[in-house]
N, C-alpha and C positions, 0 to 999 in steps of 0.2 A: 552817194558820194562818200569815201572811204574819209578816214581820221585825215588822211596823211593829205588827199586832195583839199580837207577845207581849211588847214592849215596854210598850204600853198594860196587856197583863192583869199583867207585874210591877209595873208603877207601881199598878194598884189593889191588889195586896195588901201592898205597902208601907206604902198608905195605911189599910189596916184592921187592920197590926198593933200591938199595944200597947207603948207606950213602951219595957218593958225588954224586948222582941223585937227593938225596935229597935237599941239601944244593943248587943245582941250581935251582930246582921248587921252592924253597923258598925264594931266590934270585931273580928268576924271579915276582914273585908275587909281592915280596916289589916295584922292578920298576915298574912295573904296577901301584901300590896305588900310588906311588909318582907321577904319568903319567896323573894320576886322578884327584892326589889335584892339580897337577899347573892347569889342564885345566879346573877346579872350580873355582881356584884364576882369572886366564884369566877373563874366564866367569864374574864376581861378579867386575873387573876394567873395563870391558867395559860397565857396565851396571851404574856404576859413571862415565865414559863419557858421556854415552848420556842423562842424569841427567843436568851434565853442561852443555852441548850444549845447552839441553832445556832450561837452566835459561837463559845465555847467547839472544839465540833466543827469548825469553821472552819479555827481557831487550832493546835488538834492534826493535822486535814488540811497547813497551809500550812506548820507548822516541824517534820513528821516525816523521821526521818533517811529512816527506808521510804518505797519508791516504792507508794503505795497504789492499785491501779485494780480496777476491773470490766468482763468481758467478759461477752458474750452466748453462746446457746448456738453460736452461726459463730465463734466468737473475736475478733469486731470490740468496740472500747474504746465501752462504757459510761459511765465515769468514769474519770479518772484525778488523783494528787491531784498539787500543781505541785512535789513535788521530782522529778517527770519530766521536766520543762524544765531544772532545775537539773543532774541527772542526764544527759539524753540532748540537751540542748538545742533541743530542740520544742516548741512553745507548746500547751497541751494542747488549745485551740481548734482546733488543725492534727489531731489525732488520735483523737477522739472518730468514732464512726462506722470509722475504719480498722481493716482485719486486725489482730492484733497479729502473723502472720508476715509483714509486711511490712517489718518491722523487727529481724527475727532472720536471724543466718547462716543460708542455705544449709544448710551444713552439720547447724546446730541444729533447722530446724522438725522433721523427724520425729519424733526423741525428746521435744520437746516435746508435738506431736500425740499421742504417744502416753503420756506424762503426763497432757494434760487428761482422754482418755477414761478414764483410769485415777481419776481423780478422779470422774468420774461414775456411778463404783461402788461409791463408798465414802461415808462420812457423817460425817470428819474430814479434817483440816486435814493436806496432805503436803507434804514439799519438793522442787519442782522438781531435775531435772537443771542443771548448769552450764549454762548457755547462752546468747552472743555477742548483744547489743544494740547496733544501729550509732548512732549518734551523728550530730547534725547537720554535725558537722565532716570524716565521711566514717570516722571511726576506730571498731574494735569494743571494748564494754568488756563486760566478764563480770558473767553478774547471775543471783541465785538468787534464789527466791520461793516462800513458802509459802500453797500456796492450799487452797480448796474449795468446793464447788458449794452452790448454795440457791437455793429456789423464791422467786419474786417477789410480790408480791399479788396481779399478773395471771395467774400458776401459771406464771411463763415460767421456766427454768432459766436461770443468771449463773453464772460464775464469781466468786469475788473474790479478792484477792490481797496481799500484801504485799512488798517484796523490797529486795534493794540489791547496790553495785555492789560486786561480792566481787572488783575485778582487781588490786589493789594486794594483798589475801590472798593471790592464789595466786601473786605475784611473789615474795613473800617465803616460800610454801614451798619454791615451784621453788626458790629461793636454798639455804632448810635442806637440801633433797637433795643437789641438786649439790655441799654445805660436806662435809654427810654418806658420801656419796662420794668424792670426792678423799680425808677423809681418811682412809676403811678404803685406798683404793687405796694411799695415801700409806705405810700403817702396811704396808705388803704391800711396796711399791719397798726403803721403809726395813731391813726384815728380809732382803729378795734381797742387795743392796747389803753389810751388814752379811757374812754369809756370803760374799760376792764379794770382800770386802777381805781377806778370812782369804786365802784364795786366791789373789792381787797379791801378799800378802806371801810367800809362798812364793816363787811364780816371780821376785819383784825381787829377796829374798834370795841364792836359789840363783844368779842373772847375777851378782849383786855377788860370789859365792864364789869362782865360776868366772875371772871378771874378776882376784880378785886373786891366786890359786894357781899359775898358769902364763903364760910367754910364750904368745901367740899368733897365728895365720897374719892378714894382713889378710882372708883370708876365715871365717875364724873371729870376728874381730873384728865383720864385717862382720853377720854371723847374733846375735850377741851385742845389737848395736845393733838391729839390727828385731826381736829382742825384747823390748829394754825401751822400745823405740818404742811396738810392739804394748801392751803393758804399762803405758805411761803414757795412751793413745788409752782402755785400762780401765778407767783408774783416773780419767778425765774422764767416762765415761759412770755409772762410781758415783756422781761428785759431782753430775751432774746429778739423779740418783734421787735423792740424800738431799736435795740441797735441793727436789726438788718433795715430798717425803715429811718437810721441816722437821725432819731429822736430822742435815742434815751438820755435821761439826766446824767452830765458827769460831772464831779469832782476831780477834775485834773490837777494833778502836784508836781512841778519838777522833779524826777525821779530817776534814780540810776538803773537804768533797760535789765541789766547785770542782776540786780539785786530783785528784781520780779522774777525773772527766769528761774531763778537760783530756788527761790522759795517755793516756787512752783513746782520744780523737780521731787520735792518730796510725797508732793500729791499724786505724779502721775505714775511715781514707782505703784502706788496703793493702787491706782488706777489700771495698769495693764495688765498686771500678773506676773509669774517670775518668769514663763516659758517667752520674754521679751527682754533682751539686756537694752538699757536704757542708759543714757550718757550725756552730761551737759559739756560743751565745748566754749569755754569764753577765750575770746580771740582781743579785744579792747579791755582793758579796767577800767575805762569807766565810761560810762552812754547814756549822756544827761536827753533825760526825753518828757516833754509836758504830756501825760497822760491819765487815764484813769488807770489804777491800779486794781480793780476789782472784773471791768473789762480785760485789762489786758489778761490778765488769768483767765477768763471766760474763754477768752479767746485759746490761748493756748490751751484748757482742759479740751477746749473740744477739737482741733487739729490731733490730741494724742487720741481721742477718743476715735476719731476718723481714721488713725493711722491705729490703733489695735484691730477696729473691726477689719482691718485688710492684712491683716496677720493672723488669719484663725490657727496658724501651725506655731506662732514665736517667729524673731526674726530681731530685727536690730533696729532700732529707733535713737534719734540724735537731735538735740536740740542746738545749733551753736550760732552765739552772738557776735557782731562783729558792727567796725564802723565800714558806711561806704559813701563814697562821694560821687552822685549821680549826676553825669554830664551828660548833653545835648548828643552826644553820639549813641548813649544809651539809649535816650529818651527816643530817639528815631530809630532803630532795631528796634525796642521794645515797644514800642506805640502807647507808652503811658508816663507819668512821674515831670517831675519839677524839679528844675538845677538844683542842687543841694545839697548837704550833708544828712546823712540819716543813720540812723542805730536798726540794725537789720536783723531779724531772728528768722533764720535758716528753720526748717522743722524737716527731717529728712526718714522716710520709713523704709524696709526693705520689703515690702506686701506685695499684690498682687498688680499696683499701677493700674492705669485704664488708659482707653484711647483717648483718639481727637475728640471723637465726641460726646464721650461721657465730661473730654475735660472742657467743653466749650458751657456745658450747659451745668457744672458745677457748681455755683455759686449762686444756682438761682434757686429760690424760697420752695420750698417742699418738694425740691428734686434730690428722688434716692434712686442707689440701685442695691439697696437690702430690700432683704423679703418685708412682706406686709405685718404689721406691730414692732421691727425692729428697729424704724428709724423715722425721724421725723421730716428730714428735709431738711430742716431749719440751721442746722451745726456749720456748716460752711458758710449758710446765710449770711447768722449770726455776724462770721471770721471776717466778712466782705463788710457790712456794714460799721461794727467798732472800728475796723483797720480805715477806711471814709470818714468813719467820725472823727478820729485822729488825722485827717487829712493825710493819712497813708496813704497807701498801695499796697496790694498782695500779688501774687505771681504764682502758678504752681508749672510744673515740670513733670511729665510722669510717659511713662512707656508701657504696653503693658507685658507683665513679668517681669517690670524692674524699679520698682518701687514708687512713689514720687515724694519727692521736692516742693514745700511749697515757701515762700518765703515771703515776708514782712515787714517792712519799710515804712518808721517812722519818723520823723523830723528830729533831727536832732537842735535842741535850745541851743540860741545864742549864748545868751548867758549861762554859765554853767555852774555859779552859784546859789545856793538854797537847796541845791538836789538831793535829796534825804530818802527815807525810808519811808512807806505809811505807816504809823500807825496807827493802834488802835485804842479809842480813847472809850471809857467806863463811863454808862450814863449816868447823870448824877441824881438823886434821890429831889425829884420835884413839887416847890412847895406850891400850895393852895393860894388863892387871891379874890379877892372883892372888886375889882374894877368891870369896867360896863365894856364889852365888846360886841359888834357889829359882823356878825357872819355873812355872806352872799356866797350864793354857794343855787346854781340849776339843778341839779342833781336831789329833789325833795329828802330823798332816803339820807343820803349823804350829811345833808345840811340836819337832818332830823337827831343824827349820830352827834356831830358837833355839839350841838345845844345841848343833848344829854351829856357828855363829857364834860363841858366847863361847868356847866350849872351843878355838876357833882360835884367842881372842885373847888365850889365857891363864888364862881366869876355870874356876873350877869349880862345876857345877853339878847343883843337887839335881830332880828336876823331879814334878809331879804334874798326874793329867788330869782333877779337879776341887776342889772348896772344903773338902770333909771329906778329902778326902788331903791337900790341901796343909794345913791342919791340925793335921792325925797327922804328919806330916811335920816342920813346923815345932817339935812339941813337943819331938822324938828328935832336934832337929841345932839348938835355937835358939841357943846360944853360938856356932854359926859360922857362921850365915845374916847376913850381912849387910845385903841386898836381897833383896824380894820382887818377883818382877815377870809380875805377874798379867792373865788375863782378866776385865773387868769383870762381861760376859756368859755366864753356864754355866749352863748345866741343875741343878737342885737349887741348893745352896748355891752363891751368886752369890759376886762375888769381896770385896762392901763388906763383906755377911754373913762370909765366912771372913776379911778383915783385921781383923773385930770382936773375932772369937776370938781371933786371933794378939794382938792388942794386948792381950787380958786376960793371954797369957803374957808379952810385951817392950812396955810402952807407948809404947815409942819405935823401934817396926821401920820400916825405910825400906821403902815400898811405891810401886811403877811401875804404876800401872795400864793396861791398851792396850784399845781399842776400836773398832770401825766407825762407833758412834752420836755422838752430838753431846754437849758439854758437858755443855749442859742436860740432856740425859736422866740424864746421869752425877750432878750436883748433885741431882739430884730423887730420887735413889735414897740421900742421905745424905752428907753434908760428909765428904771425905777427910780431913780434919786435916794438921796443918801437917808430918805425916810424909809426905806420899803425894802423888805428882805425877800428870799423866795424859800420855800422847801417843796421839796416833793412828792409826787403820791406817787405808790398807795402809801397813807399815812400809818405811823406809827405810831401808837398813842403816848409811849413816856417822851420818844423826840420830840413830836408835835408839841405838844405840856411845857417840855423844856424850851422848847421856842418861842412859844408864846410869853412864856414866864423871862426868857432872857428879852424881852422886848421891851413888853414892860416894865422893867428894871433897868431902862436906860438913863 
């Protein structure tokens, strides 16, 4: 039966069926159409969702911090989302279709190669090895990514991926190790150092004994002076340990930054030679700075010292002072320093410079790059450690062939009154005494010097070779102990612990404390009270003398 006949035989039994036959085929129809449009309408609302979804998707592709893409089962990019351009600077139009090892170090495709296979055997989500992403700009940045493989509709195998530029992470752990290191190293210089002053004090002692007991030959004299020659050249190489190990003793003075420098300058003309023109640049008049003053010169001799050796032909050398005010925008470019005002000493050479890597590992304890007997290591150390003890910062700058920049950042005092000049005051000629002193002292040899020194000068003395003897000691002789003049540092009871006890028996006992370490370390172990002085080693026998003698004479 043709189209046109069964149109015909529906139209006759339309016509032969009874009115309410009718009105329900008619009935039925219209629900049908209506059956139609909603699942039209359906239709036409699910097709504005997935419109938003896609914008949405879009939205979260174009402002994810991850670098989103998909690769094929060759490793060439499928997708990629556009914080890759942002990231690597490539239009992702340039890279769709590309290897993705066309774009990784050298060095990196294997272990990634062998990454991806590794993911094609598993059926979760892994994290990539670290691995170098070159950049349109020619530079590599470091990028990890967490991927995993899945079948496509058309059964094709893809990778997919997520990741991001992890190179500013690992600058800042390289940082934490390298902090972490220097300062177990530091804590290691600081304890040799310490035990090495015990030591200087002996041997300065026993010249000073010797010096003053007998006439002697000019060639006795002569052996006498190159040993406390020898003996001071050691007692330079401790202070360089404890300030790169941020323990050595200072005498900090409010002091004008200006007025160091300046004095300074005459020493390093003597110091570099004339085939070097040298120049001080002061940019502020005046840069009030709580510091040491025999550091801060330490410091500077050996930055010109560092900047001669990379001048073996002459060249230009600048030292210039200046104020700077270090803000938070700084502090996050630079990755170091504390809001604030500081007095800045520029040190600028025109030598030979060095790379990244000579300048990363700069500043750490016996790294040179002079040949063997020409350098210690220690000169830059030194520069890092005083600049810390001063709660500075250093910074250097360098290219190589084009000199470097290192610069120095110390706090500048609130108050800027008292700021003076150091100087230098003339021992004064120390007289002899009869009172009864109380030595403690671990160190046998050490302690053995002491007791010959006072007992020559008169004094009599009690002596103990730790904190619970001196102790026991002090309780059986305290009416006639005068002075106590103690080791900070001893095994067992330390010396603040045993002058705690002793003042529960006389609250007012004069106490000298002596040590290798630094103030700081000493205050942090508990306030001596306004009984108890400190000095330092390695001792000096007329200071020492004079110290004792001003103590007793309170």
């Amino acid at each position: 039966m043709t189209e046109h006949q069964l149109d015909l035989k529906v139209s006759a039994d339309l016509e032969t069926l009874a009115p309410e036959d009718m009105r329900r085929v008619i009935r039925d129809l219209r629900l049908n159409c209506l059956e139609l449009k909603r699942q039209n309408e359906a239709c036409l609302l699910t097709i504005e969702d997935v419109k938003r979804s896609e914008n949405t998707l879009r939205l979260f592709l174009e402002n994810s911090y991850d670098v989103l893409f998909n690769l094929d089962a060759e490793g060439r990019f499928v997708f990629a989302s556009t914080a890759w351009e942002r990231y690597f600077g490539y239009p992702v139009s340039d890279i769709i279709g590309q290897s993705f090892a066309l774009f990784v170090h050298p060095d990196d495709v294997a272990p990634l190669s062998e990454y991806l296979q590794l993911l094609l055997s598993s059926n979760y989500a892994k994290t990539s090895p670290p691995y170098r992403v070159k950049h349109a700009n020619g530079s590599w940045i470091w990028f990890e990514a967490n991927g995993m493989p899945y079948v496509t509709a058309n059964g094709d195998i893809q990778f997919t991926g997520a990741g991001r530029d992890t190179t500013e992470r690992r600058k800042l752990k390289e940082q934490l190790i390298q902090s972490q290191k220097m300062e177990a190293i530091g804590q290691l210089a600081g304890g040799l150092a310490h035990d090495f002053n015990n030591v200087l004090s002996i041997i300065n002692g026993y010249c000073s004994l010797l010096h003053m007991e007998a006439e002697h030959t000019v060639e006795q004299k002569d052996y006498l002076a190159r040993i406390m020659g020898a003996s001071s050249r050691a007692a330079e190489l401790t202070h360089s340990m404890l300030a790169f190990s941020r323990t050595q003793v200072m005498t900090p003075q409010n002091l004008n930054l200006n007025m160091i420098v300046s004095s300074v300058g005459t020493f390093v003309k003597r110091l570099i030679g004339e085939d070097i023109h040298f120049q001080t640049v002061i940019k502020d008049a005046f840069l009030p700075v709580n510091v040491d003053s025999g550091q801060i010169e330490q410091l500077l001799l050996n930055l010109a010292t560092n900047a001669r050796d990379a001048m073996p032909d002459g060249g230009e050398m600048t030292i210039t002072t200046d104020r700077f005010n270090m803000n938070n925008q700084f502090i996050a470019r630079h990755g170091f320093g504390e809001p604030g005002e500081y007095g800045v000493i520029t040190f600028s050479d025109s030598g030979t410079g060095m790379d990244e890597a000579t300048r990363e590992k700069l500043f750490e304890p016996f790294f040179t790059t002079k040949e063997i007997g020409k350098g210690t290591g220690l000169g830059l150390a030194m520069v890092y450690g005083i600049t810390k003890q001063h709660n500075g910062f250093v910074d250097v700058s360098s290219e190589p062939g084009q000199g470097a920049t290192f610069r120095v950042y110390l706090p500048i005092v609130l108050s800027e009154s008292g700021s003076k000049e150091a100087g230098i005051t003339e021992i004064e000629v120390v007289l002899p005494g009869s009172e009864v002193i109380l030595i403690v002292e671990d160190d046998a040899d050490l302690l053995e010097f002491m007791i010959r020194m006072l007992t020559k000068r008169g004094y009599r003395v009690i002596s103990a070779a730790n904190g619970e003897e001196a102790v026991e000691k002090f309780k059986n002789n305290s009416e006639k102990i005068q002075l106590i003049i103690m080791d900070m540092v001893m095994p067992g009871m330390s010396g603040k612990e045993a002058y705690d006890e002793i003042k529960k028996i006389q609250p007012q006992a004069l106490a000298l404390f002596s040590s290798g370490y630094s103030a700081k370390i000493i205050k942090e172990k508990g306030e001596l009270g306004k009984y108890a002085e400190f000095i330092s080693k390695p001792l000096q026998s007329a200071l020492f003398l004079k110290k004792v003698r001003e103590m007793l004479d309170r």
